[in-house]
C-alpha positions, 0 to 999 in steps of 0.5 A: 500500500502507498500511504500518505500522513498528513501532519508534522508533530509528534504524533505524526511521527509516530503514526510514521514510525508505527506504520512504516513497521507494517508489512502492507507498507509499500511507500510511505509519504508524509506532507509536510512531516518534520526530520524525524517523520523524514527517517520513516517516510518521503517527505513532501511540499503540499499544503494541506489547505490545498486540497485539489493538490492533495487529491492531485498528488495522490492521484499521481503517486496512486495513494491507497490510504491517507492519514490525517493526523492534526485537527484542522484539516478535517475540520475543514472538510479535507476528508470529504474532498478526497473521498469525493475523488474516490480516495480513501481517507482515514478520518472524519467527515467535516461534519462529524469532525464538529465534535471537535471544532465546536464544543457547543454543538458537542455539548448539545448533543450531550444534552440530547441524547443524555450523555454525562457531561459538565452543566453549560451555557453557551454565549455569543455576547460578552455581556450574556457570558459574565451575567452567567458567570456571575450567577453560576460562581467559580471555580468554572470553566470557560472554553473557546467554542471552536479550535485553539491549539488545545490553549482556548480552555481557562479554568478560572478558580476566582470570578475575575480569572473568568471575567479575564478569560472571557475578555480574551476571547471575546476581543479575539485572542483566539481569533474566530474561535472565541467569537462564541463561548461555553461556560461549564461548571467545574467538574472535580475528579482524575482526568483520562483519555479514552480513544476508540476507533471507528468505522460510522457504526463500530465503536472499538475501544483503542487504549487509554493515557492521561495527559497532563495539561498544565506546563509546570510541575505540580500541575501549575501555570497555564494550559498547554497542547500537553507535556507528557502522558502516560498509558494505560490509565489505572483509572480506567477500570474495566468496568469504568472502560465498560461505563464509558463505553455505555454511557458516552461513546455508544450514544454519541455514535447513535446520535450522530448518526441520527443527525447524518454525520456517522463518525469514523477515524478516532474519537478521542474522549477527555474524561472527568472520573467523578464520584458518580462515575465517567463525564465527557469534558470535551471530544477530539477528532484525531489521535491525542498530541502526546497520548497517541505516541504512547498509544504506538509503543504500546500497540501490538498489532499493525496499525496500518491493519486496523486503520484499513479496516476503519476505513472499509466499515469493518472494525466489527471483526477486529480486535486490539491487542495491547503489549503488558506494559506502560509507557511514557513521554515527556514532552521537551518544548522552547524556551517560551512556550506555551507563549511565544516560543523562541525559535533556532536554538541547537539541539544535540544528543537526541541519536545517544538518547534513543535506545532500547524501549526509548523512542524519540518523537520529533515534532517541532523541529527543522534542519537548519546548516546540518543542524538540528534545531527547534522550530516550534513550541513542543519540540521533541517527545522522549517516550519509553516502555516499562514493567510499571509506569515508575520504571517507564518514567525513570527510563524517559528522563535518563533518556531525557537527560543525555539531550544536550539543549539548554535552551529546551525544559520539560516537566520533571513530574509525568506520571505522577499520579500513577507512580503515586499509586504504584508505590502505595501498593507496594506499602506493607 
């Protein structure tokens, strides 16, 4: 099979890595890609945005499968353009696609079919937003309708945090997709990550991570695209695997259905795990940016295999396997980020660092003079395997460790949660 990915973070690389490991592989290109996602597959000058040239080049190179790895895309309705022209495209359709490009059509829909969620109102007015805010109390959430980078999310602990949140997306810092706004109530429990993949009809549950937002330690300073994660979940029980299955991603398939928009490629649940049981705070329409490179370590049977078979509607006669074991990534990002990231410092060692159960994930990166350089704000994920995820995170930052770029940072605490746990099971 010829294969185009489309996308150039670390997620992208490792889709590439995984998929460049199938046996049905035949060529692999990848648009734009970045260096690390160049070692696995021919990289490409196509503007995504362009999708007659996306068609047009699949045509020429006779493309079997694409596979669009960020948001914006299909969003725009890419998926839809290349299946007009009779190519096949792992993802969502535009319309099924709004269940990440809009949180207010997503809450809707919960409301609809009675699907557990954070209580909402959602505004187009300033003035509408604050007299909600001010009647509800903090903490509360305040969201961006449509996409933002994972960054248009405020949770506010005091009224003026959501006052200031709301007057930054309503004088545009978050350009169109702060015109419209969600307010939620602010849900307490542990947050996961649940992905399934789907066919339009078949949801099949596809692993479980937990990202970790916040760019400092402790779960400090302001919201990032994510800065480590780790998989599976110890949180997700089977039986709250089971829950989540019944009571949120079953009908969301349902009802979009109902509404002509049958969902296939992944859908991505931001859970809240409550007292009371699994809340959805948000969907995604893609792989996770850092879950799904731990998803790939994990993965044991061909990606390439399963994504076909989500594609063609046949994920009814298909089965997931997972490696027993955990793994973890910490994402190294520029000086700057999650602001203004500084661009072109040098960044040395990240060959030494690769090894065994150690992967290194390029994804804001660039070739400048022979040199690896950072060009971007999240710019390389070092992610390992291991027996317990102790000893995953302990392999990733000795990793981390022989990674000579001073101008970089991570947080020093993934996995937190889970290590926690591990080491209180082990207490006599």
């Amino acid at each position: 099979m010829n294969v185009l990915l489309l996308g150039s973070g670390g997620r992208e690389h490792a889709l590439a890595w995984k998929i460049a490991a199938s046996p049905l592989l035949t060529r692999l290109y990848a648009a734009p890609g970045n260096p690390g996602i160049g070692a696995e597959a021919e990289l490409v000058k196509l503007d995504t945005s362009d999708h007659a040239a996306v068609a047009a080049f699949c045509r020429e190179k006779k493309i079997d499968l694409v596979v669009v790895g960020p948001e914006g895309p299909l969003v725009a309705g890419i998926a839809d353009d290349l299946r007009a022209e009779n190519i096949r495209v792992f993802g969502p359709s535009k319309a099924a696609a709004r269940l990440e490009g809009s949180k207010g059509f997503t809450k809707d829909l919960c409301a609809r079919y009675n699907i557990p969620t954070a209580a909402y109102g959602r505004f187009s007015d300033l003035a509408s937003a604050k007299a909600y805010v001010e009647k509800m109390g903090a903490p509360i959430v305040i969201k961006a309708d449509g996409l933002a980078a994972g960054k248009g999310v405020t949770v506010a602990m005091t009224l003026d945090d959501a006052r200031t949140a709301l007057d930054a997306c309503f004088e545009g810092s978050f350009g169109a997709a702060g015109a419209e706004v969600v307010v939620e109530e602010f849900m307490t429990g542990e947050e996961a990550s649940f992905f399934c993949l789907c066919d339009g009809t078949t949801a099949l549950p596809f692993g479980t991570a937990q990202d970790h937002k916040r760019v400092g330690d402790g779960d400090v300073g302001p919201n990032t695209g994510g800065m480590g994660a780790y998989s599976p979940a110890p949180v997700m029980t089977p039986e709250m695997v089971e829950r989540t299955m019944r009571e949120i991603i079953e009908p969301t398939m349902r009802g979009m259905a109902d509404l002509g928009a049958p969902f296939a490629g992944i859908l991505f649940a931001g859970l809240m795990i409550t007292e009371n049981g699994p809340k959805l705070i948000e969907y995604n329409t893609r792989f996770g940016d850092p879950e799904c490179q731990v998803l790939m370590m994990r993965l044991k049977d061909d990606l390439l295999v399963l994504l076909n078979a989500a594609t063609d509607g046949q994920l009814a006669h298909m089965s997931v396997r997972w490696r027993d074991e955990a793994a973890l990534t910490v994402v190294m990002a520029a000086r700057g980020y999650p602001g203004t990231p500084e661009k072109g410092s040098v960044i040395r060692g990240v060959e030494d660092a690769a090894g065994d159960r150690v992967q290194i994930f390029h994804a804001g990166t660039a070739i400048n003079g022979g040199a690896l350089v950072a060009n971007g704000g999240r710019v390389l994920n070092v992610t390992s395997t291991g027996g317990t995820v102790g000893e995953a995170q302990a392999r990733a930052y000795a990793a981390l460790d022989r990674i000579d770029w001073p101008d970089g940072f991570c947080r020093r605490d993934i996995g937190w949660q889970a290590v926690a746990r591990e080491q209180a099971s082990q207490q006599p």
